[in-house]
C-alpha positions as CSV (number, residue, x, y, z in Angstrom):
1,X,-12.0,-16.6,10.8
2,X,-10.2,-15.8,7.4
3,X,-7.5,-13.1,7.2
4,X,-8.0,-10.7,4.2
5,X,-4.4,-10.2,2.4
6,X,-4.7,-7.0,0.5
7,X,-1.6,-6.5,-2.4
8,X,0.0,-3.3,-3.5
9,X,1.7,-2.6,-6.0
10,X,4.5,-0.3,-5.5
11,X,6.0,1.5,-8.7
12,X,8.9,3.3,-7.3
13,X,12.4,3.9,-9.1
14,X,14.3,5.0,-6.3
15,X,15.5,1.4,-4.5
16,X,16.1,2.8,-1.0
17,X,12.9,4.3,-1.0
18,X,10.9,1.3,-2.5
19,X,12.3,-1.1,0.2
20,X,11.5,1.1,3.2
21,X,7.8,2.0,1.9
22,X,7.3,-1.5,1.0
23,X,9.2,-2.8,4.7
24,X,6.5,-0.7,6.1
25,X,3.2,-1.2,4.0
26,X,4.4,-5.1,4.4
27,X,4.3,-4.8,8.4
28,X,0.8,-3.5,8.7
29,X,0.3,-6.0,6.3
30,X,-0.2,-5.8,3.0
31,X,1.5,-8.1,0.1
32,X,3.6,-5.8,-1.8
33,X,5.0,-6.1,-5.4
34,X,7.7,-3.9,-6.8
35,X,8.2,-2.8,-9.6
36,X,11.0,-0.4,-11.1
37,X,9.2,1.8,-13.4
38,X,6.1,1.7,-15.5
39,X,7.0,-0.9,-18.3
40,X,7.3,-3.5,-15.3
41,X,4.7,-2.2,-13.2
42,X,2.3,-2.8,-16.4
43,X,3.9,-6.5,-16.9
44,X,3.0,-7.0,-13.0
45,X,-0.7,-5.7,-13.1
46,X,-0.9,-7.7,-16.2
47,X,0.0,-11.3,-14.6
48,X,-2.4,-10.6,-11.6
49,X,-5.0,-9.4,-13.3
């Protein structure tokens, strides 16, 4: 049987609060992307797109 991997991306400027949201979306297991602000978040969705 396949495993789904669903991604996120998580646009979050605050670092301690990205890494504990993404520690947590990552255990119930998602593939999470960071990204800082919006410029990068854009650059991100771009490139997976």
């Amino acid at each position: 049987m396949e495993t789904l991997h669903y991604s996120v991306l998580l646009v979050e400027d605050h670092r301690a609060l990205a890494g504990t949201i993404a520690d947590y979306l990552e255990a119930i297991g998602y593939l999470v992307d960071h990204a800082p602000d919006g410029r990068n978040a854009l650059e991100l969705a771009r490139a997976h797109a």
